[in-house]
FIKOLZA-1660 file (N, C-alpha, C; in steps of 0.1 Angstrom, whole numbers, plus 5000, padded with zeros to 4 digits):
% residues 228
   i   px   py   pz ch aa at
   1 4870 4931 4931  A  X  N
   1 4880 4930 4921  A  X CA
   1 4894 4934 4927  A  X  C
   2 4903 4933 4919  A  X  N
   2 4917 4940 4920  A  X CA
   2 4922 4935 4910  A  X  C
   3 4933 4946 4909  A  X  N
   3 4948 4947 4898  A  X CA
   3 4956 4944 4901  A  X  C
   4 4957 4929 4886  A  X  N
   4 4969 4921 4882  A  X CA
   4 4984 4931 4879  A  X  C
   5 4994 4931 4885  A  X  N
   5 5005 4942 4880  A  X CA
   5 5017 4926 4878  A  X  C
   6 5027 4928 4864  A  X  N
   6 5035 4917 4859  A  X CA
   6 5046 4919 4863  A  X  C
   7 5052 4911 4863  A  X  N
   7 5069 4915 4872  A  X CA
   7 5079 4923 4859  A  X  C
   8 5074 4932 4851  A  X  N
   8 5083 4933 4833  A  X CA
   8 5082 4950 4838  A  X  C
   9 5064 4954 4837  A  X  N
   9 5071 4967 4834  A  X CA
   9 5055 4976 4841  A  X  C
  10 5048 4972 4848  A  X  N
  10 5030 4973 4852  A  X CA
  10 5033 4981 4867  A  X  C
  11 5030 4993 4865  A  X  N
  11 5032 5002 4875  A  X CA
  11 5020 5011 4876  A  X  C
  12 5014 5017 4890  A  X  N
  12 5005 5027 4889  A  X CA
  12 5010 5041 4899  A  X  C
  13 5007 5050 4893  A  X  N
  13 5018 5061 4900  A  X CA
  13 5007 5075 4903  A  X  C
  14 5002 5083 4912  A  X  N
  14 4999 5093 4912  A  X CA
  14 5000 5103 4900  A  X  C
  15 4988 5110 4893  A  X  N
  15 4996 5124 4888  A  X CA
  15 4997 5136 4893  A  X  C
  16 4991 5137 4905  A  X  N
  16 4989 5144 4912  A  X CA
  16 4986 5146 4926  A  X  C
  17 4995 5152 4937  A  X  N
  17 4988 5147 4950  A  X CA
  17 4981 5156 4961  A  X  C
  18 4975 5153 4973  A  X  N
  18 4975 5164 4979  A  X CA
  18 4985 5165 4987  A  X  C
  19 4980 5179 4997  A  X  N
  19 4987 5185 5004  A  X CA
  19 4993 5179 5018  A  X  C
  20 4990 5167 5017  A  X  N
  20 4990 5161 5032  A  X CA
  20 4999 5148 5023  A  X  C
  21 5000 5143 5013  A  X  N
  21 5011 5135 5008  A  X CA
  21 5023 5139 5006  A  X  C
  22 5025 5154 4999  A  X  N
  22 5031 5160 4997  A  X CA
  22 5045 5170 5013  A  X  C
  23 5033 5168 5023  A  X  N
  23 5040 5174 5037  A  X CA
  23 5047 5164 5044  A  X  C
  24 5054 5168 5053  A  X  N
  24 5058 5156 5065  A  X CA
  24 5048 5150 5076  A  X  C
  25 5049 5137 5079  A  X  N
  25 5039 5137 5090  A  X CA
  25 5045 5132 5099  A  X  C
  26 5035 5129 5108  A  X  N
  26 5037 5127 5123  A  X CA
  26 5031 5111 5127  A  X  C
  27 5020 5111 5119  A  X  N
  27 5015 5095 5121  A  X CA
  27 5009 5091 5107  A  X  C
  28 5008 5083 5107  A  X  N
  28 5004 5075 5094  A  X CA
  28 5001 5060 5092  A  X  C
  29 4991 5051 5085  A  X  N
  29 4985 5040 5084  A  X CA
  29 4988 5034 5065  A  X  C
  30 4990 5024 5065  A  X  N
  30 4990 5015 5050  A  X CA
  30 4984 5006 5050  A  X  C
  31 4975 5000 5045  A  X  N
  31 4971 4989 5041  A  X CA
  31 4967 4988 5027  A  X  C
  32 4965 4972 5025  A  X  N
  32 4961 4969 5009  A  X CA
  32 4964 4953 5011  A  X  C
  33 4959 4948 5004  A  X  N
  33 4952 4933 5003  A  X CA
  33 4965 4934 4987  A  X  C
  34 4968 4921 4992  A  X  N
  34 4983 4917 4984  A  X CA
  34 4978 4902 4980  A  X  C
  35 4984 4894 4968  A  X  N
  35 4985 4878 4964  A  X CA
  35 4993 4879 4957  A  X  C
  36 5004 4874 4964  A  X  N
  36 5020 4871 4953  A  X CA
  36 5014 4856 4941  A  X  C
  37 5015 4864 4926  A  X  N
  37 5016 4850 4922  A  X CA
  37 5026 4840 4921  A  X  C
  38 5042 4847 4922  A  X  N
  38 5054 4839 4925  A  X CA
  38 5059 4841 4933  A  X  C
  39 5070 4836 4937  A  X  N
  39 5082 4843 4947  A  X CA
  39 5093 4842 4940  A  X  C
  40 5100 4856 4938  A  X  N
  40 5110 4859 4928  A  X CA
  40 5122 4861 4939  A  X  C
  41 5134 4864 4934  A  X  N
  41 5145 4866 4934  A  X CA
  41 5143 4877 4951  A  X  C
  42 5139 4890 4942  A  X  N
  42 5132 4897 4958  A  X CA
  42 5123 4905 4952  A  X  C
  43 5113 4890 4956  A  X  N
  43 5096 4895 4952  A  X CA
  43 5093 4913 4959  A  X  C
  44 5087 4923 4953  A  X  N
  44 5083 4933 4957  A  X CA
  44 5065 4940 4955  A  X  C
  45 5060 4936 4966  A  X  N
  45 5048 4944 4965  A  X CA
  45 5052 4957 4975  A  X  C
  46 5048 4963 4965  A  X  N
  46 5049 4982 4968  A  X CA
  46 5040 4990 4971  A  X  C
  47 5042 4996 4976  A  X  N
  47 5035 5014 4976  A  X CA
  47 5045 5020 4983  A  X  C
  48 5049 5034 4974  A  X  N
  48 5062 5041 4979  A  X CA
  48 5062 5057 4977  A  X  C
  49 5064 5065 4981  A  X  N
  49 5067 5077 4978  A  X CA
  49 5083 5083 4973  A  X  C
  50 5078 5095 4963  A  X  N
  50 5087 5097 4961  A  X CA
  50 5095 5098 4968  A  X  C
  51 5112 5095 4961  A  X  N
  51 5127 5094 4971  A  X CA
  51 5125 5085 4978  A  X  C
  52 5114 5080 4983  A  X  N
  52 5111 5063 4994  A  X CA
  52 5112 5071 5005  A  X  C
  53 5101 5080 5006  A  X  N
  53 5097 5089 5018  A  X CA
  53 5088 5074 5026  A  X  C
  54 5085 5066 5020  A  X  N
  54 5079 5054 5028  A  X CA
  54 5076 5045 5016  A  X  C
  55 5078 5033 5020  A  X  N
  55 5083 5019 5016  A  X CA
  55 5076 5009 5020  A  X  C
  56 5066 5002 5016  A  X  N
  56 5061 4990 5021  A  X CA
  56 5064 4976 5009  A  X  C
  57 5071 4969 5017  A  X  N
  57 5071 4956 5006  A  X CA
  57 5074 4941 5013  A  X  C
  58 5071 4934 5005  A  X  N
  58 5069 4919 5004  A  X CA
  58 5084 4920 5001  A  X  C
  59 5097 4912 5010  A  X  N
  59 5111 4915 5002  A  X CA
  59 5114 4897 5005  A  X  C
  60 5121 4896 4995  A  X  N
  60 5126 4878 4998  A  X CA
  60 5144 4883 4996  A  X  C
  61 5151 4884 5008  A  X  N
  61 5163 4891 5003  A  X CA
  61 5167 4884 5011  A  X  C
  62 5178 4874 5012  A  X  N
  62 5180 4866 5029  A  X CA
  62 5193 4879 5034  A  X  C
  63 5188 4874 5051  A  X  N
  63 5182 4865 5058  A  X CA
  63 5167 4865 5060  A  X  C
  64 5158 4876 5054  A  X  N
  64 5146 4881 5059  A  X CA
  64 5139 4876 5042  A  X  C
  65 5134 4858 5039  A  X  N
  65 5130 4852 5033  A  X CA
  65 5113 4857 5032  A  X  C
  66 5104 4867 5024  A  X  N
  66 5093 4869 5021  A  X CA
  66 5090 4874 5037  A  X  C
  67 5092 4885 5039  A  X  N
  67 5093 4893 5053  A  X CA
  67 5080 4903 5048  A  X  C
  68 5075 4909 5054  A  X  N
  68 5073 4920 5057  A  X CA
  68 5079 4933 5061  A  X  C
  69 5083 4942 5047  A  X  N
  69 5092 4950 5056  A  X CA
  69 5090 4965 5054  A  X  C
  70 5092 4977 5057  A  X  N
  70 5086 4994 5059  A  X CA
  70 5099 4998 5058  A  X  C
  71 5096 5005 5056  A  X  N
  71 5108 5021 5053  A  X CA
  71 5102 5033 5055  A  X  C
  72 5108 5044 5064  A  X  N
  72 5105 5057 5065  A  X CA
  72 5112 5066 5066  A  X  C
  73 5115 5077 5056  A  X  N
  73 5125 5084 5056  A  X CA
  73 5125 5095 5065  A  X  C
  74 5134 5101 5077  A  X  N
  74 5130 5109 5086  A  X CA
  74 5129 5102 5100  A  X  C
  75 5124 5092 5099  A  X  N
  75 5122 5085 5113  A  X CA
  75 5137 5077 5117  A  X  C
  76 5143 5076 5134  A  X  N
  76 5151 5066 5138  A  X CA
  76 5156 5054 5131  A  X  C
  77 5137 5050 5126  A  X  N
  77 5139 5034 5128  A  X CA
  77 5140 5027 5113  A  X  C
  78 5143 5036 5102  A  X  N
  78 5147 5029 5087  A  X CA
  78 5138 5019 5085  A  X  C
  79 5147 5009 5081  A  X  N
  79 5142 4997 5073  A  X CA
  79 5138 4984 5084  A  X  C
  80 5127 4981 5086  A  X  N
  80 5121 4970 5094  A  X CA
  80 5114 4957 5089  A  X  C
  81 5116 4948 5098  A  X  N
  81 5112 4937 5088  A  X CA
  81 5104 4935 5102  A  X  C
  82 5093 4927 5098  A  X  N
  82 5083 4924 5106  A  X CA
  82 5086 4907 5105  A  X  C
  83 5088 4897 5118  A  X  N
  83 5087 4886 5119  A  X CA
  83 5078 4877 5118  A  X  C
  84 5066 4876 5121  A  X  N
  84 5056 4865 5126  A  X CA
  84 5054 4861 5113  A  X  C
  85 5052 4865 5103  A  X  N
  85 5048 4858 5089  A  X CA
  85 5056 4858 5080  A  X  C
  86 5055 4845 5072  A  X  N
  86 5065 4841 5064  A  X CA
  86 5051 4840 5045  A  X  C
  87 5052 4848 5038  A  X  N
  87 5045 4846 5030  A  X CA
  87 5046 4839 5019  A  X  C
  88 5037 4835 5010  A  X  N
  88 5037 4819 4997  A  X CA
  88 5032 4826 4989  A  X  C
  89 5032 4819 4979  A  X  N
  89 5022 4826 4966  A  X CA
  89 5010 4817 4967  A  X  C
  90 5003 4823 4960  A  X  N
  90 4990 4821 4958  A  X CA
  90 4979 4822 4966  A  X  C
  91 4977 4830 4976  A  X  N
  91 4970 4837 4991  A  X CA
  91 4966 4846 4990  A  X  C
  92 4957 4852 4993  A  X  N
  92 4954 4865 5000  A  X CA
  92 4960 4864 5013  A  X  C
  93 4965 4883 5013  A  X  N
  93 4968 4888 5021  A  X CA
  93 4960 4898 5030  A  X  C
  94 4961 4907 5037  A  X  N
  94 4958 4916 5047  A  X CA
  94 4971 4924 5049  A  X  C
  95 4975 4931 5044  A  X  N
  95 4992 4937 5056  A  X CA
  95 4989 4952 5057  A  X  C
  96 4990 4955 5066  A  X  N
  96 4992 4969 5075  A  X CA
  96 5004 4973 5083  A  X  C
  97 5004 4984 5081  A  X  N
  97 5017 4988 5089  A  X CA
  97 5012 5007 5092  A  X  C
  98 5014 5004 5108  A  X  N
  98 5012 5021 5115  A  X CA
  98 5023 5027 5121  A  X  C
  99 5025 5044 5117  A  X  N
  99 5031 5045 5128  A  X CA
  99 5024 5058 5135  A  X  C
 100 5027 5060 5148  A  X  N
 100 5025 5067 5157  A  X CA
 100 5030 5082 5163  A  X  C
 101 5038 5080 5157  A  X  N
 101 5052 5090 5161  A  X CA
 101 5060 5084 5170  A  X  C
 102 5060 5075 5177  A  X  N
 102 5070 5066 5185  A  X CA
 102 5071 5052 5183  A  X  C
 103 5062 5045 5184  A  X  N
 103 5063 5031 5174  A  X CA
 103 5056 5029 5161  A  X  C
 104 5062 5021 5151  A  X  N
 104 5056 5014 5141  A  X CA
 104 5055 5001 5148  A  X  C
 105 5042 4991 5138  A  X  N
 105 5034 4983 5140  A  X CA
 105 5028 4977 5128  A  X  C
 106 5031 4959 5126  A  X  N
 106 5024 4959 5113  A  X CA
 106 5018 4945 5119  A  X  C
 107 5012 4948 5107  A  X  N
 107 4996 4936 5110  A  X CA
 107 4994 4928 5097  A  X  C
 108 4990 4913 5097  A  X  N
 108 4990 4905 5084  A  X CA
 108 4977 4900 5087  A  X  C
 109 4968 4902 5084  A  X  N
 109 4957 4897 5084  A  X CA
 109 4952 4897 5097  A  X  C
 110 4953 4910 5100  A  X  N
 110 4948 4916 5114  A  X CA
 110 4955 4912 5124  A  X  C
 111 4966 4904 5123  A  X  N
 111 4971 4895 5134  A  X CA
 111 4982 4907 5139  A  X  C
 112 4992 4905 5144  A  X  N
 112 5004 4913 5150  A  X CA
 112 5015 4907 5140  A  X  C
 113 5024 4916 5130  A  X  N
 113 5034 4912 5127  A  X CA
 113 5047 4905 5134  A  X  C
 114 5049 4912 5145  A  X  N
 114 5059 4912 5156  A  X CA
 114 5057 4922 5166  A  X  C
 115 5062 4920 5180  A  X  N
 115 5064 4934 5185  A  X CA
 115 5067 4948 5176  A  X  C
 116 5063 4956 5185  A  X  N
 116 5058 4975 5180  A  X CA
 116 5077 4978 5179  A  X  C
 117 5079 4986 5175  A  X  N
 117 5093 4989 5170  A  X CA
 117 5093 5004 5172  A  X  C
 118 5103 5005 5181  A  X  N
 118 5105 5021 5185  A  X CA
 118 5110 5026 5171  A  X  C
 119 5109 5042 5170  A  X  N
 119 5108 5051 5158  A  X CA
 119 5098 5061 5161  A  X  C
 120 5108 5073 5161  A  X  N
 120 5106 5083 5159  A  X CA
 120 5110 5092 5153  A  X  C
 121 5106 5111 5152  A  X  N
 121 5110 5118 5143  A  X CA
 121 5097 5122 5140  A  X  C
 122 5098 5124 5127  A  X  N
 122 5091 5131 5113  A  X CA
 122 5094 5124 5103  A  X  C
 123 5078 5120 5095  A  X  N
 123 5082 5110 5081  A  X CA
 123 5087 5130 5076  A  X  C
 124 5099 5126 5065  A  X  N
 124 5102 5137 5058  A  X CA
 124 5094 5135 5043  A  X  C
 125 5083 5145 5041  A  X  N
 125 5076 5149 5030  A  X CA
 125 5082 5147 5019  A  X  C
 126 5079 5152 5009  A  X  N
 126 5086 5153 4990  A  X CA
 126 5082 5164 4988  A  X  C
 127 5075 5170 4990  A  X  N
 127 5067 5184 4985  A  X CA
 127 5062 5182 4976  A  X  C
 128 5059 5191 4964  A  X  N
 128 5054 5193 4951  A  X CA
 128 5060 5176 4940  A  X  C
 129 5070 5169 4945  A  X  N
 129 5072 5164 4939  A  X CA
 129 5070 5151 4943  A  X  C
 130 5061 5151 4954  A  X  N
 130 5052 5139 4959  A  X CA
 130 5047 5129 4952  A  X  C
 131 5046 5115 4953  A  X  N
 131 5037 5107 4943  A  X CA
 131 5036 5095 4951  A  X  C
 132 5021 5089 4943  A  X  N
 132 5023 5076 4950  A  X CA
 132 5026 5062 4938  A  X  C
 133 5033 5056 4940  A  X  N
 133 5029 5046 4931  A  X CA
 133 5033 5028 4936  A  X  C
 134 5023 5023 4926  A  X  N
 134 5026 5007 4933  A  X CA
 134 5026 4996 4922  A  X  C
 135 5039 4989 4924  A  X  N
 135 5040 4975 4919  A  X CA
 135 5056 4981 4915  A  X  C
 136 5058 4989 4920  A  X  N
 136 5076 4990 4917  A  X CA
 136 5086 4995 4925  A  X  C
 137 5094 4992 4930  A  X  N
 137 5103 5001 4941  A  X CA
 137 5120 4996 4937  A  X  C
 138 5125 5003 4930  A  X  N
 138 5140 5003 4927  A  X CA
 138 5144 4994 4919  A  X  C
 139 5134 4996 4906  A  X  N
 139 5139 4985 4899  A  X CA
 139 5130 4973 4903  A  X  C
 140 5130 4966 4909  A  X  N
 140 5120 4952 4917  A  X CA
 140 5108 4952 4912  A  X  C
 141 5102 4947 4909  A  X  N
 141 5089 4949 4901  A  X CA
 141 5077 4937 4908  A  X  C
 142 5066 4937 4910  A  X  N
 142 5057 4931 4915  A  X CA
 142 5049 4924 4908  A  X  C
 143 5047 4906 4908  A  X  N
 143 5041 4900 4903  A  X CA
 143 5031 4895 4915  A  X  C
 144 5018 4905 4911  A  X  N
 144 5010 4898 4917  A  X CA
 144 4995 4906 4918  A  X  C
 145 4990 4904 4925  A  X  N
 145 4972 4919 4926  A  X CA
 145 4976 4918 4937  A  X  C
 146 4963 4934 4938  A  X  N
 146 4966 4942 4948  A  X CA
 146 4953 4951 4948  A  X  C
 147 4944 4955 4959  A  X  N
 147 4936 4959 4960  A  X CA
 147 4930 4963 4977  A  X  C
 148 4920 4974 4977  A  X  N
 148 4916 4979 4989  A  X CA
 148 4930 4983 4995  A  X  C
 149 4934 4994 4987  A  X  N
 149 4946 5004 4993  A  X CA
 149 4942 5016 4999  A  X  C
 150 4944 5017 5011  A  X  N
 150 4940 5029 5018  A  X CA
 150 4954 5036 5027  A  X  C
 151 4957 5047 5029  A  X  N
 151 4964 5053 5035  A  X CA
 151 4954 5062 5043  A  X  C
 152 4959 5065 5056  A  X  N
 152 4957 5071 5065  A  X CA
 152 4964 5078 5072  A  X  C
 153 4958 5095 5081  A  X  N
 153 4967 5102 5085  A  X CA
 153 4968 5103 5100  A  X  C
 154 4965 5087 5105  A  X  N
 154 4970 5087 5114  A  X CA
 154 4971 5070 5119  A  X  C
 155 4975 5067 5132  A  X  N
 155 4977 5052 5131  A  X CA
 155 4965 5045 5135  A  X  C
 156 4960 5035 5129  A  X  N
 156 4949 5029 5135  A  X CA
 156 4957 5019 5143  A  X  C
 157 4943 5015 5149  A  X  N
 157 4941 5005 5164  A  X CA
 157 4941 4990 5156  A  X  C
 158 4946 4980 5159  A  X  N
 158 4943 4965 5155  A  X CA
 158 4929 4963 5153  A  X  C
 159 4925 4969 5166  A  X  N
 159 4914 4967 5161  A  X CA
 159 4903 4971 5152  A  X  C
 160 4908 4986 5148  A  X  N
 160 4903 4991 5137  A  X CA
 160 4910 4985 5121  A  X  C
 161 4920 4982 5125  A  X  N
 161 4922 4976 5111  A  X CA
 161 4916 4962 5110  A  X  C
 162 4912 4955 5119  A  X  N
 162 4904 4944 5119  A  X CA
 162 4888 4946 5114  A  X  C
 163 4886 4959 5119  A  X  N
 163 4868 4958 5115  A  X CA
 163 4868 4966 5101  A  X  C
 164 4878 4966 5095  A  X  N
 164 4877 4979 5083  A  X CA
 164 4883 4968 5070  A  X  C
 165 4889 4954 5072  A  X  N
 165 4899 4953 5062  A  X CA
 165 4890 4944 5054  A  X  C
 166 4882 4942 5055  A  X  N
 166 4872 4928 5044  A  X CA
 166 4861 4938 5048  A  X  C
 167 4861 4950 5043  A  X  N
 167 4850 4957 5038  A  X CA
 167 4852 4970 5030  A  X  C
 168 4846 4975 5024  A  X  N
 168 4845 4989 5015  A  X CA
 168 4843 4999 5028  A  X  C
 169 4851 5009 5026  A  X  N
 169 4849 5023 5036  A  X CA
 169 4849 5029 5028  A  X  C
 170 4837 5043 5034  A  X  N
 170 4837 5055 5029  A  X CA
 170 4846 5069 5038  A  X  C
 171 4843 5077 5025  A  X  N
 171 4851 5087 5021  A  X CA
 171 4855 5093 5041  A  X  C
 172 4863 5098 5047  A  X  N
 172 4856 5100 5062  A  X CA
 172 4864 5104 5069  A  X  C
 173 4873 5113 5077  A  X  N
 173 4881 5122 5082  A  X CA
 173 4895 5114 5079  A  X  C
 174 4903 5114 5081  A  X  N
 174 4916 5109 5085  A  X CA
 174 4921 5100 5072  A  X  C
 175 4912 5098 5061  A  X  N
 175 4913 5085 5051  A  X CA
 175 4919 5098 5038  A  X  C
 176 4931 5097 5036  A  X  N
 176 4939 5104 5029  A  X CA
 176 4941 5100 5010  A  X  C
 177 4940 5083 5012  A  X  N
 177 4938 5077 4997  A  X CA
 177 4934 5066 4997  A  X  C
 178 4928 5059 4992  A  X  N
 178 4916 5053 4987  A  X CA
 178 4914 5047 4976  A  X  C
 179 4920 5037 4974  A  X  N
 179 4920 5029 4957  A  X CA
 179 4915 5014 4959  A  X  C
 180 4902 5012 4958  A  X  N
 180 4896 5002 4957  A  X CA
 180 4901 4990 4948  A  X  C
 181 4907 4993 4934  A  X  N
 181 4911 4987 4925  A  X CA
 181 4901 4975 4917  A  X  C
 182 4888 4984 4917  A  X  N
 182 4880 4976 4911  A  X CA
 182 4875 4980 4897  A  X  C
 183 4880 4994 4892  A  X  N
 183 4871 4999 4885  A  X CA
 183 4870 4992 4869  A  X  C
 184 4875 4979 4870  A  X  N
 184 4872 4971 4859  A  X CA
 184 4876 4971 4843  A  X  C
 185 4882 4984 4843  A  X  N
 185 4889 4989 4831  A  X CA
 185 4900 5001 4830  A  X  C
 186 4905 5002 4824  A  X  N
 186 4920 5015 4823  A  X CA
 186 4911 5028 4818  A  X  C
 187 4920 5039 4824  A  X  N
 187 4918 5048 4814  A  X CA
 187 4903 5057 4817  A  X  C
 188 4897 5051 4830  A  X  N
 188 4883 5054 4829  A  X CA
 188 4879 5066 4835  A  X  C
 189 4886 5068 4849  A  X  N
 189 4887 5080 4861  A  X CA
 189 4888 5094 4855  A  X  C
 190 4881 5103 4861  A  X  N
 190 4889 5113 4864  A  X CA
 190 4907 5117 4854  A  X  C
 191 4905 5124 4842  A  X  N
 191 4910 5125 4838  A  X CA
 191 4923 5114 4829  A  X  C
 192 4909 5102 4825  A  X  N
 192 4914 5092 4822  A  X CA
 192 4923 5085 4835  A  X  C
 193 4926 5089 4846  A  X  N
 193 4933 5079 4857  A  X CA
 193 4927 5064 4854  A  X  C
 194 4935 5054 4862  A  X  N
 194 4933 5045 4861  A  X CA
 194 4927 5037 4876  A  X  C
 195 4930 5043 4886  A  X  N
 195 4925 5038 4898  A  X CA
 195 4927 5052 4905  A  X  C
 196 4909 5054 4908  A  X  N
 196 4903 5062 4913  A  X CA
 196 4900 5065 4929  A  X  C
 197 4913 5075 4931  A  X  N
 197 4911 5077 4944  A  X CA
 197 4898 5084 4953  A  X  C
 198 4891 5074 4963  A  X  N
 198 4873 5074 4969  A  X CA
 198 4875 5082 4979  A  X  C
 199 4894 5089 4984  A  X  N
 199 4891 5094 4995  A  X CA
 199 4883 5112 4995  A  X  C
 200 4880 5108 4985  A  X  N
 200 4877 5128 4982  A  X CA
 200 4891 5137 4976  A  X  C
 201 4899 5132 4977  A  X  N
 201 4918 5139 4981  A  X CA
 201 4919 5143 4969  A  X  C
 202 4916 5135 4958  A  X  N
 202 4921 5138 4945  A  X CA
 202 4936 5129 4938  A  X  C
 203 4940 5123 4945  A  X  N
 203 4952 5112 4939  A  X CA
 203 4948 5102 4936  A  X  C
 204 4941 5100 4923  A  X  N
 204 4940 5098 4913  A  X CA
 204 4950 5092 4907  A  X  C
 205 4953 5078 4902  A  X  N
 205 4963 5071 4900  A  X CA
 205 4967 5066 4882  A  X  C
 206 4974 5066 4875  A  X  N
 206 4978 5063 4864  A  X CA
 206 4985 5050 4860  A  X  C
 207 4984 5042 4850  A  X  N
 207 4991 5030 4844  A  X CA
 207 5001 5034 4842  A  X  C
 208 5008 5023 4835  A  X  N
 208 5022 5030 4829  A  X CA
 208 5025 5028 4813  A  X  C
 209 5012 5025 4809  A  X  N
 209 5005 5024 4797  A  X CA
 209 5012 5007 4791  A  X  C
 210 5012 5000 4802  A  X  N
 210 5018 4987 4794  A  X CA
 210 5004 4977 4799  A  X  C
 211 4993 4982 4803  A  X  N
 211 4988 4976 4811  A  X CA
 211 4974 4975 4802  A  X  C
 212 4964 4961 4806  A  X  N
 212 4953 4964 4798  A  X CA
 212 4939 4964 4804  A  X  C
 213 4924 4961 4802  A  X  N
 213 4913 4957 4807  A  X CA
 213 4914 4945 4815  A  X  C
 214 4922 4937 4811  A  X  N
 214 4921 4924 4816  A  X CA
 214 4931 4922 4828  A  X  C
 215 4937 4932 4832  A  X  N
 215 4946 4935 4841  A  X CA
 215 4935 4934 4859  A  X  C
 216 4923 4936 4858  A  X  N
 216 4914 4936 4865  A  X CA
 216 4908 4927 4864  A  X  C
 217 4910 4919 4877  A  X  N
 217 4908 4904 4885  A  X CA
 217 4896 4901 4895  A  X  C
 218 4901 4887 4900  A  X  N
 218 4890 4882 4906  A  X CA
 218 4899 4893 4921  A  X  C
 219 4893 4895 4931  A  X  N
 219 4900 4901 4946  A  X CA
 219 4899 4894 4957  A  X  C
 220 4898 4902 4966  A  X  N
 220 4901 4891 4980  A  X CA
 220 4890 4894 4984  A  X  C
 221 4885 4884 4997  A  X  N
 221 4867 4887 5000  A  X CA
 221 4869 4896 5011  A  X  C
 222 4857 4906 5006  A  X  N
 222 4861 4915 5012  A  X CA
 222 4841 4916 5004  A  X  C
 223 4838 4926 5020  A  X  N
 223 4821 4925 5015  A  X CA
 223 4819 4940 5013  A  X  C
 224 4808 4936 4998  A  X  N
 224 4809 4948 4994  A  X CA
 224 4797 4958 5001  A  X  C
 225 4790 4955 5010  A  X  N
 225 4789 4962 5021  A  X CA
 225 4795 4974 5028  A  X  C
 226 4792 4988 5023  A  X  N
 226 4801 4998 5030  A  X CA
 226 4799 4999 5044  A  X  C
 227 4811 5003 5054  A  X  N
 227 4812 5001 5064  A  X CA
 227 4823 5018 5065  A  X  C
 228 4820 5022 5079  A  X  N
 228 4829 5030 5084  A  X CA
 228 4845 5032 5082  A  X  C
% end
């Protein structure tokens, strides 16, 4: 499965995070299985931290037409658009993006976005006022699903995002959040949350109460086979 979010007002936001979302890091991993159902003005699929401590989105802003692009607050290398893929609606996706502490790296369907992109530093933390949320970054709103979101606290290998991305992983060192986006209905998790974070962490995700049952779709193939 995964969650339909509308380009009006369908947001899912942490209410609480841990201590490793909340700090600065040193390396870090994104992924999540994306299907634009239009391409808007500047289509945005998100996941962002608070202040835009990091940024992932789908941006149609010319010159960089349905790009792939990251943001990290703290690091050299700002805002990046990844080349090799030009995205359409109506697809499943794959997109990843790592960094290392010296290069970032993104991946669309396990493939290589473009060459690794120097960047370094420290992602700069939020502290206590940390969150995660997705389907909105600055106003831009996301029309489309989204599902198998995992963050990690450190960068994977191609290759590891290759053997991990069309399958369910469990709970397992390094796997910081965890939102499958299947749980088939609102309001169900942990404190009524609405997408239930599997990494053990406890970020635990919320609607924005515009949202309903039927908001939970068909997803991308991905075997429900757990795997490492």
């Amino acid at each position: 499965m995964a969650l339909e979010l509308d380009n009006v007002n369908d947001i899912c936001k942490t209410s609480s995070t841990s201590a490793w979302l909340q700090g600065n890091k040193s390396a870090i991993t994104i992924e999540y299985w994306l299907y634009l159902n239009a391409v808007d003005v500047r289509l945005s699929a998100n996941a962002y931290d608070n202040g835009s401590a990091w940024v992932t989105t789908i941006d149609n802003e010319p010159p960089n037409i349905n790009r792939f692009r990251t943001y990290f607050v703290g690091t050299t290398g700002a805002w990046h658009y990844f080349e090799n893929v030009t995205f359409v609606a109506g697809q499943w996706y794959h997109v990843a993006v790592t960094w290392d502490g010296s290069f970032r790296r993104g991946y669309v369907n396990g493939a290589s976005g473009g060459a690794a992109y120097a960047d370094t530093g420290t992602m700069t933390g939020q502290g206590v006022n940390a969150y995660v949320a997705i389907g909105n970054y600055a106003g831009f709103k996301y029309n489309g699903k989204i599902a198998e979101f995992r963050m990690w606290n450190y960068a994977r290998t191609q290759a590891q995002i290759q053997a991990g991305m069309a399958r369910r992983v469990l709970p397992q060192s390094g796997l910081e959040v965890y939102y499958r986006c299947d749980e088939g209905a609102l309001n169900k998790g942990p404190g009524g949350s609405t997408l239930v974070d599997l990494s053990g962490n406890g970020n635990h995700s919320d609607d924005s109460g515009s949202m309903t049952d039927s908001d939970f779709v068909d997803g991308p193939p991905i075997q429900w086979n757990q795997g490492d």
